[in-house]
N, C-alpha and C positions, 0 to 999 in steps of 0.2 A: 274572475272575469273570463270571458270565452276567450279560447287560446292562449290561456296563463296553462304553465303546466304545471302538474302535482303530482311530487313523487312519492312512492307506496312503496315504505320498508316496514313489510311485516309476515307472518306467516298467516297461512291460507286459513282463511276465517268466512263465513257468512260476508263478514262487515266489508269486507277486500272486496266481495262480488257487489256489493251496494253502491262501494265505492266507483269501482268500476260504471255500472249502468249509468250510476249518477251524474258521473264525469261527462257520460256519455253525452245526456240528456240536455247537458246544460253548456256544451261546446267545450268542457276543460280538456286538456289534452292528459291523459292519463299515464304514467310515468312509473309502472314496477321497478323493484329491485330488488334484488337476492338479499333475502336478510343474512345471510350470511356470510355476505361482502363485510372486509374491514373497513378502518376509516378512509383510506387510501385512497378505495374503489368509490366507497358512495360519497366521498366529496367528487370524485372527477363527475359521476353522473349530476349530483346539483347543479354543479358549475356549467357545467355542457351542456345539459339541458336548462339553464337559465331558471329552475324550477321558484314557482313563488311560493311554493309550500311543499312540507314533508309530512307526510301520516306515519304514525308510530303506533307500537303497542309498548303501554307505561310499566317499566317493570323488563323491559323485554333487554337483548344483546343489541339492540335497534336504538333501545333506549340512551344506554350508555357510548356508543358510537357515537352519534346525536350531541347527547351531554361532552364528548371529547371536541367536536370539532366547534362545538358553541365556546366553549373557551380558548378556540386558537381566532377564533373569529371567521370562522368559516361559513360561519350562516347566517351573518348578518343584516342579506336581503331574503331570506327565506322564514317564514314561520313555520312553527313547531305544530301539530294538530294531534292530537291522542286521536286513535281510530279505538275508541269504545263507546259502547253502548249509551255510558253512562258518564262519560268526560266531557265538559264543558267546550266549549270551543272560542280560544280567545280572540278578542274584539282585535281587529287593524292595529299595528303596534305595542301588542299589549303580550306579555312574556309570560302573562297566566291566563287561566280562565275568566271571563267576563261576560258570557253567555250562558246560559241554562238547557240550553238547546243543544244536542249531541251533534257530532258530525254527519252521519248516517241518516238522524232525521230532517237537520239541513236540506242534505239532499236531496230526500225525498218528496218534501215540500215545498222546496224552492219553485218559485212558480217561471214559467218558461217567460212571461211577457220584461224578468230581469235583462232579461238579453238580449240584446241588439235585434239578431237574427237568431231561427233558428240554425241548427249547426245541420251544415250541407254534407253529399257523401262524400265526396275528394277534401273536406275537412279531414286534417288531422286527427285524428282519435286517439290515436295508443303511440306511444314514442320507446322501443325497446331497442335497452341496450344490448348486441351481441355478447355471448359469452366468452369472450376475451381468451381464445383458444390460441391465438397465434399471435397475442400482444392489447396493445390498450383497447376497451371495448368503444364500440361508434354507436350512433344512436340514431334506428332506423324508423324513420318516420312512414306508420302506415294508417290507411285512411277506412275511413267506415264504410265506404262499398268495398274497396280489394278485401276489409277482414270480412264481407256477410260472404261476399261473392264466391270467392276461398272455400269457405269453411262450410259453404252449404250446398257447393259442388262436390265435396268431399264425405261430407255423411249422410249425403243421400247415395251415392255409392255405395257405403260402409249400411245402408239401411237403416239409419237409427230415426226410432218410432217413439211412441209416447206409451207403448208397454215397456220399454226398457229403462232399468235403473244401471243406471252408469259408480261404477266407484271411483274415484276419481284423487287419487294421493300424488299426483302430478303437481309440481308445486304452481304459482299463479302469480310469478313472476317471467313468464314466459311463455310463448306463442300456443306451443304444445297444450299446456294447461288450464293457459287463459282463452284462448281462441278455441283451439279444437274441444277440449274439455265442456268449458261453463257456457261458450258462446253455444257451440255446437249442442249440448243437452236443451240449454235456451230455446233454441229453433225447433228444435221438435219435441218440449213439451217432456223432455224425460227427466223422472226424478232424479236427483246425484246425492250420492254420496258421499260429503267431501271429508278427507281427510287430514289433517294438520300436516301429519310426513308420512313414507310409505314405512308400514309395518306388513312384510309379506302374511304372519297371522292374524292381521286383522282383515285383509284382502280377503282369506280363503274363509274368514266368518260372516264378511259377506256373502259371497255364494253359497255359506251353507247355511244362512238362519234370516239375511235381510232381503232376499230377491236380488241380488246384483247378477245383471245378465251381461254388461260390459266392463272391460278392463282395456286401458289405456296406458302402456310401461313402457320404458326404455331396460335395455338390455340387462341391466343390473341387479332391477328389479325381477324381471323372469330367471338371475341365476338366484336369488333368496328363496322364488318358489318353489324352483326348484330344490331348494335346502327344506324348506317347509313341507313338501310330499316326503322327500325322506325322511324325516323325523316322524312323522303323523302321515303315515298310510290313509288315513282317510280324507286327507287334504285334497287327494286325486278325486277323488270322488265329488268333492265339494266345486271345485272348478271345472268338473267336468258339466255342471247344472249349467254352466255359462253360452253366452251366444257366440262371444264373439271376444277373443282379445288382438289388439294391435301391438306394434314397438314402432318405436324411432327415435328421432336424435343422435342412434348410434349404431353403428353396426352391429347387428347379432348373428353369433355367432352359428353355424350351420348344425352343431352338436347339442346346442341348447333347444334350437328350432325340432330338433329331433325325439331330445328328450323329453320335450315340452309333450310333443303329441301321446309320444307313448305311455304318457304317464294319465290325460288326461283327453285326451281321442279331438284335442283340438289342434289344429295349423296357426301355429301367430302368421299374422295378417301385417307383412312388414311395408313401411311408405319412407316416402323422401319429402325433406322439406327443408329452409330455408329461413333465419327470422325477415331476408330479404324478399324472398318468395316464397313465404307462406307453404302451403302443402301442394306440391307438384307432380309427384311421382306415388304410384299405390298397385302392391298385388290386387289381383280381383276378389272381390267377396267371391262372386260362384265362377268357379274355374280354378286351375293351376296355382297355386302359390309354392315357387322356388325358393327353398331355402338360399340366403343370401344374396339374393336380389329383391330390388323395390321398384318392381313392377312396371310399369308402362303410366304415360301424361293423365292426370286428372281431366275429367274437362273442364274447358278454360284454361287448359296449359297446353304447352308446347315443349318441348325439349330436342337440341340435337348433340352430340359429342363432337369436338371438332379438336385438328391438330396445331401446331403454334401458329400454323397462319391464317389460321380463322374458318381452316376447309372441311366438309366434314369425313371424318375418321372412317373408314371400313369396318365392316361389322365386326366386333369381335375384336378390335384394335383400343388403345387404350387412348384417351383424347384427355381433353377438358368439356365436363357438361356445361352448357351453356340452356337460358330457361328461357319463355316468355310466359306471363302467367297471371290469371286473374286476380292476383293476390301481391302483387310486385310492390315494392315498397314506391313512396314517394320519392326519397333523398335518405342518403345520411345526413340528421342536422348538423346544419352550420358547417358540413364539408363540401363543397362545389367541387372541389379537384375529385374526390374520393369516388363522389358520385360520376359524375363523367368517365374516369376509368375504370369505372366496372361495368361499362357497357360497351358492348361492341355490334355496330350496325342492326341496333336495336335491342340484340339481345345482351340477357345478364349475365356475369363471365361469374360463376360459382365458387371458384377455387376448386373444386370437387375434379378428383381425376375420375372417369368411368369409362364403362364399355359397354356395347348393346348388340343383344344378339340378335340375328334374322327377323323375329317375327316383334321385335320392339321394346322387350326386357332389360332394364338399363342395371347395372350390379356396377357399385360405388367402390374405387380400389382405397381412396384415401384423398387425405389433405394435400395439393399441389406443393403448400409449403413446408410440412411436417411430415407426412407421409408416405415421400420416397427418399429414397437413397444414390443419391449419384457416386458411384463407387466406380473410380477407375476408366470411364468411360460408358458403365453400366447402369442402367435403373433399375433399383428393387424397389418392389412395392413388402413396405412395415407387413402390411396385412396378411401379405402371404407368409412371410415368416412368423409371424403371432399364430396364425392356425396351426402348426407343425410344433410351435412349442407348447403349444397349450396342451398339445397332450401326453405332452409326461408326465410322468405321476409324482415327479414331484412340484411342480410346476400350478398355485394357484390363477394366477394369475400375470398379466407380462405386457410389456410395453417394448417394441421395439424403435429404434432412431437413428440418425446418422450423427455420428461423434466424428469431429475434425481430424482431420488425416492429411501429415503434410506432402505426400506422396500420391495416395489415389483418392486425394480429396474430401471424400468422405468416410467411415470405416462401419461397419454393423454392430450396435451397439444395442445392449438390452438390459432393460428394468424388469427383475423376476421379484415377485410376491411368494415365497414358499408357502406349501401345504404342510399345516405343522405333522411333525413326524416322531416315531421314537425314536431313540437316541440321537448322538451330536450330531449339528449340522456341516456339511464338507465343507472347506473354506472355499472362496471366492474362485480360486483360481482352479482346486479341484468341478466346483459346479461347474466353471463357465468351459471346461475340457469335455464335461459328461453331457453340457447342452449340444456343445460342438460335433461331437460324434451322435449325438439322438437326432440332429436335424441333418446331420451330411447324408441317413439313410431317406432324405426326399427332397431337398435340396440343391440344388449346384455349389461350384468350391467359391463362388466369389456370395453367395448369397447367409453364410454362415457367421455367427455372431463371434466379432472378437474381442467386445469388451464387457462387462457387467455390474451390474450394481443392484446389490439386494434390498429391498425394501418391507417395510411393514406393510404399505399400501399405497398403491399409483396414486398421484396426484390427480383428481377428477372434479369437472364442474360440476356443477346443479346437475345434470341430467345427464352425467353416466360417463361424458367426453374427457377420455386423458389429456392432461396437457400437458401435450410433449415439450413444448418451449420450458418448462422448467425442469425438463428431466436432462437436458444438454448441460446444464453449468454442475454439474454431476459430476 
């Protein structure tokens, strides 16, 4: 029925974008999820979002979730719907198949005169849960004007035309992939390429055998490419055929943005965005693009940085960005408090600490909650010290945080990822001495790491974001 919502635990298929338009068409509110949430996570999203139905793929890790929480009785106001081709769809109350008719063709038949009304644009449309970087995820309800309005101030900027085939391994549980991805190719008509998950070799077989002129990653992804040119020298060459690649969702790194070019004569194209505010901030397609910065307002946004009391911050001073923007979410559902305080005299309060320089280029220092460091009376911002560690050589990867300190409050504490090496690795205490003196040569004495913890691999969501909140009880 319009305005029931339906949630979509499955990986990125044809059938998910059907599902989607479908939803559209027919006023449901449409409801992704990381198929690769435990039971934990996608019960709380059912439950939160009230969902009358779940889409699956039979057979899948979705499936078996699903099969867990139906025997604790967790889904006892929701039905189950196989999202295949060829899976039946069962009738009201019915625990099997009782129909002949697939889901997908439902959809697409279902005739508009079922529905009350058509479904208007300040209708809800898409209900996505944040990814839970800094605790339980909320579910930000946005509507079918803020996603057209958004996302197609955005790639008309970015230029995207109907000679361009988009590749597109972003997964379609999320703003980035499902909005700017499938919506944004939608709107102008370009072929996609969709991919299940991101395989950097199969990217770069793209641009060298299928026509792929666009590329849409987060950080992650352009360090595999960069592992893919160096194995196969001729990888450069293949993406170098390309128009245009972007990043975001996370910061990248100013070494990658570097190597990226030199290997393949392109500049990644970095932006800022929000699942609250949609896409608001964007280097320029023609002109300037600064490594580590994301660029200046979209139009139809607005942005200013401001300090705890709401003023705005001098240039080049570090604030809280604060947004206004064509793409602004409705509410978080079913929180009225939550909503109310993330605004302030109109504008949205981001959590995002940043700074802006003279002529309008805003560069994202971190998480207001995760990443800084109140140390002693001091703030350090994680970021700056992750730049400085990352290039040691031994050093693959690194997570910096504040570990409790009952003295100066908070202490400098760091998750390193080793570069495998020959012979033994130095213990804990010998590394975290040999980090200690590689970053006091750029540094100051209170910004240095004093405590460590080695890992196989940081803890990261869907789209590339460490999450620090679980690298504390460490």
């Amino acid at each position: 029925m319009q305005g029931d919502r339906v949630a979509v635990l499955a990986e990125s298929s044809p059938s998910v974008v059907v599902a989607l338009l479908g939803h559209h068409r027919l006023g449901v509110v449409h409801v992704p999820v990381n198929p690769r949430y435990r039971a934990a996570e996608v019960r709380h999203i059912l439950r939160d979002s009230g969902a009358a139905a779940v889409l699956y793929q039979p057979g899948s890790e979705g499936a078996d979730i699903l099969d867990a929480l139906e025997s604790e009785g967790a889904l006892a106001a929701v039905r189950r719907i196989a999202l295949d081709a060829d899976a039946p769809v069962p009738a009201a109350g019915s625990a099997s198949g009782a129909s002949s008719t697939s889901y997908v063709r439902l959809l697409a038949s279902s005739p508009l005169e079922d529905s009350s009304r058509a479904p208007l644009d300040e209708d809800t449309a898409v209900l996505v849960y944040t990814s839970g970087t800094t605790g339980t995820s909320k579910g930000v309800a946005l509507s079918t004007r803020a996603i057209v309005e958004n996302v197609e101030s955005l790639t008309h900027l970015w230029r995207f035309g109907s000679r361009d085939v988009l590749a597109l391994a972003l997964p379609l549980f999320h703003v980035h992939g499902l909005f700017l991805g499938i919506l944004g190719a939608l709107l102008h008509g370009m072929k996609t390429l969709l991919f299940e998950r991101f395989d950097a070799v199969r990217i770069v077989e793209a641009f060298a055998s299928e026509g792929a002129s666009v590329f849409m990653g987060v950080p992650t992804m352009y360090v595999k490419l960069l592992e893919a040119m160096a194995a196969r020298p001729e990888a450069a060459a293949a993406l170098g055929r390309g128009r245009l690649f972007t990043s975001g969702s996370a910061p990248l790194p100013a070494d990658d943005f570097h190597a990226f070019e030199a290997a393949t004569g392109h500049r990644i194209l970095e932006r800022y965005g929000m699942t609250e505010t949609l896409f608001t901030l964007s280097n320029p397609y023609d002109g300037e693009r600064r490594p580590g910065t994301v660029g200046q307002p979209v139009p139809g946004c607005a942005v200013r940085v401001v300090d705890d009391a709401g003023q705005d911050a001098p240039n080049g001073e570090l604030g809280e960005l604060v947004v206004q923007s064509n793409g602004l979410m409705t509410r978080y559902w079913g929180r009225p408090d939550d909503t109310a305080a993330s605004f302030r005299d109109g504008w949205f309060m981001t959590g995002d600490m940043a700074h802006q320089s003279p002529d309008g280029h805003v560069t994202i220092a971190g998480r207001k909650a995760v990443d800084f460091i109140k140390s002693g009376g001091f703030k350090i911002s994680t970021r700056e010290v992750e730049d400085v560690l990352r290039r040691h050589s031994r050093v693959a990867d690194v997570a910096v945080f504040g570990a409790p300190d009952r003295v100066f409050g908070e202490r400098v504490a760091v998750a390193v990822v080793m570069r495998p090496a020959v012979g033994p690795r130095p213990d804990d205490a010998t590394l975290l001495a040999e980090l200690y003196a590689f970053a006091a040569r750029s540094l100051t004495e209170y910004k240095l790491p004093r405590e460590i913890v080695v890992l196989d691999e940081l803890p990261r969501n869907a789209l590339g974001k460490v999450q620090k909140h679980l690298l504390r009880p460490r």
